[in-house]
C-alpha atoms as one frame of an Amber mdcrd trajectory, in Angstrom:
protein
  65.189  77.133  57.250  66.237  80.299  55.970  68.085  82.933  57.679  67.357
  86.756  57.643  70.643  88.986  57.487  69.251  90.459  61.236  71.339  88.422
  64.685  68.172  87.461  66.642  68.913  87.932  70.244  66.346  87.469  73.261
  65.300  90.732  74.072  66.842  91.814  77.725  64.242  92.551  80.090  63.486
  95.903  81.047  64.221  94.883  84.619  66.663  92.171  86.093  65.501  90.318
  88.830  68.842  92.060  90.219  67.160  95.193  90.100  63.781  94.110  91.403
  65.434  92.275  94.580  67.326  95.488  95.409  63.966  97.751  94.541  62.652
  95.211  97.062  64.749  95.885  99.341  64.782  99.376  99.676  61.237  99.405
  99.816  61.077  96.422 102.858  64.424  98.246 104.543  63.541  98.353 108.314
  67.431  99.665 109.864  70.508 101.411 108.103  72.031  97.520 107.772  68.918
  96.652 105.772  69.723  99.637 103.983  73.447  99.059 103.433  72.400  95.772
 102.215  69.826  97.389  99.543  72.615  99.947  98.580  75.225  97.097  97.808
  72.637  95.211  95.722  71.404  98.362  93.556  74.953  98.712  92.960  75.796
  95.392  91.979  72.540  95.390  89.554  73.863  98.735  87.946  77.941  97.117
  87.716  76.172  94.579  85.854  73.604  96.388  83.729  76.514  99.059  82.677
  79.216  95.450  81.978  76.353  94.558  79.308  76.577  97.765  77.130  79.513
  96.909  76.091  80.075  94.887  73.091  81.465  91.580  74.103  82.980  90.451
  70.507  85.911  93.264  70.391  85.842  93.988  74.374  85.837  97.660  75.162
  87.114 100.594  73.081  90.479 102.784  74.112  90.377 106.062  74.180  90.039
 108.695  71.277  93.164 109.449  69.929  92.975 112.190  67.463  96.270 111.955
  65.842  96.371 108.658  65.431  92.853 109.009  63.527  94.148 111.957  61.531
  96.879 110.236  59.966  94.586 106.816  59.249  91.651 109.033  57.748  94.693
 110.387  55.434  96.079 107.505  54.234  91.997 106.256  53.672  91.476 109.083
  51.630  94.771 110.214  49.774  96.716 106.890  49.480  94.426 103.919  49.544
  92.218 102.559  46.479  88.452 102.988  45.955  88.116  99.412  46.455  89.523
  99.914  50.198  87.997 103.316  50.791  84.747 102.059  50.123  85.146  98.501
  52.249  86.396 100.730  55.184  83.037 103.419  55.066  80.542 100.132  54.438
Protein backbone atom coordinates (compact mmCIF):
# COMPACT_ATOMS: atom_id res chain seq x y z
CA UNK A 1 0.00 0.00 0.00
CA UNK A 2 1.13 3.28 -0.85
CA UNK A 3 1.75 6.10 1.37
CA UNK A 4 0.68 9.81 0.87
CA UNK A 5 3.44 12.42 2.03
CA UNK A 6 0.42 13.68 4.76
CA UNK A 7 1.05 11.87 8.86
CA UNK A 8 -2.52 10.52 9.32
CA UNK A 9 -3.45 11.04 12.87
CA UNK A 10 -6.99 10.24 14.52
CA UNK A 11 -8.65 13.34 14.67
CA UNK A 12 -8.95 14.57 18.58
CA UNK A 13 -12.38 14.96 19.58
CA UNK A 14 -13.84 18.19 19.98
CA UNK A 15 -14.60 17.23 23.56
CA UNK A 16 -12.73 14.82 26.05
CA UNK A 17 -14.74 12.81 28.11
CA UNK A 18 -12.53 14.93 30.71
CA UNK A 19 -14.35 17.84 29.75
CA UNK A 20 -17.81 16.34 29.54
CA UNK A 21 -17.48 14.69 33.19
CA UNK A 22 -16.50 18.10 34.61
CA UNK A 23 -19.40 19.94 32.30
CA UNK A 24 -21.37 17.24 34.12
CA UNK A 25 -20.54 18.14 37.05
CA UNK A 26 -21.05 21.60 37.21
CA UNK A 27 -24.29 21.20 35.83
CA UNK A 28 -25.40 18.19 38.64
CA UNK A 29 -23.33 20.39 41.51
CA UNK A 30 -25.75 20.35 44.54
CA UNK A 31 -23.07 22.11 47.54
CA UNK A 32 -19.76 24.23 47.18
CA UNK A 33 -17.81 20.56 47.70
CA UNK A 34 -19.64 19.34 44.60
CA UNK A 35 -18.50 22.42 43.20
CA UNK A 36 -14.86 22.30 44.31
CA UNK A 37 -14.90 18.92 42.91
CA UNK A 38 -16.25 20.24 39.33
CA UNK A 39 -13.62 23.13 39.54
CA UNK A 40 -10.63 20.62 40.07
CA UNK A 41 -11.84 18.46 37.17
CA UNK A 42 -12.38 21.46 34.55
CA UNK A 43 -8.98 22.24 35.51
CA UNK A 44 -7.43 19.06 35.12
CA UNK A 45 -9.31 18.69 31.54
CA UNK A 46 -7.82 22.18 30.51
CA UNK A 47 -3.88 21.07 32.11
CA UNK A 48 -4.38 18.36 29.78
CA UNK A 49 -5.98 19.86 26.69
CA UNK A 50 -3.22 22.88 26.87
CA UNK A 51 -0.09 19.63 27.54
CA UNK A 52 -1.41 18.43 23.94
CA UNK A 53 -0.64 21.66 21.93
CA UNK A 54 2.53 21.17 22.28
CA UNK A 55 4.55 19.26 19.90
CA UNK A 56 5.74 16.14 21.55
CA UNK A 57 8.76 15.24 18.99
CA UNK A 58 11.12 18.39 20.01
CA UNK A 59 9.27 19.06 23.55
CA UNK A 60 8.51 22.69 24.11
CA UNK A 61 10.22 25.78 22.64
CA UNK A 62 12.54 28.35 24.92
CA UNK A 63 12.05 31.59 24.79
CA UNK A 64 12.69 34.19 21.91
CA UNK A 65 15.99 35.33 22.00
CA UNK A 66 16.56 38.06 19.57
CA UNK A 67 20.24 38.24 19.52
CA UNK A 68 20.88 34.98 19.33
CA UNK A 69 18.50 34.92 16.10
CA UNK A 70 20.18 38.02 14.72
CA UNK A 71 23.49 36.66 14.54
CA UNK A 72 22.13 33.00 13.06
CA UNK A 73 19.89 34.86 10.36
CA UNK A 74 23.46 36.59 9.51
CA UNK A 75 25.54 33.91 9.14
CA UNK A 76 22.26 32.18 6.94
CA UNK A 77 22.35 34.95 4.75
CA UNK A 78 25.97 36.49 4.43
CA UNK A 79 28.22 33.43 5.14
CA UNK A 80 26.47 30.20 4.35
CA UNK A 81 25.96 28.61 0.70
CA UNK A 82 22.76 28.59 -1.40
CA UNK A 83 22.65 24.99 -0.94
CA UNK A 84 22.25 25.62 3.02
CA UNK A 85 20.24 28.81 2.76
CA UNK A 86 17.76 27.18 0.83
CA UNK A 87 17.61 23.67 3.07
CA UNK A 88 17.22 26.01 6.16
CA UNK A 89 13.95 28.27 4.51
CA UNK A 90 12.36 24.71 3.02
Amino acid sequence: MARSGRCRRPKQPALSELEALAIYLFSTAGDDEDELIAIATATFAVEQRCAQRFNKRYGRRGPYNQPKSEVFFRILLNESSDRVFKAWLR
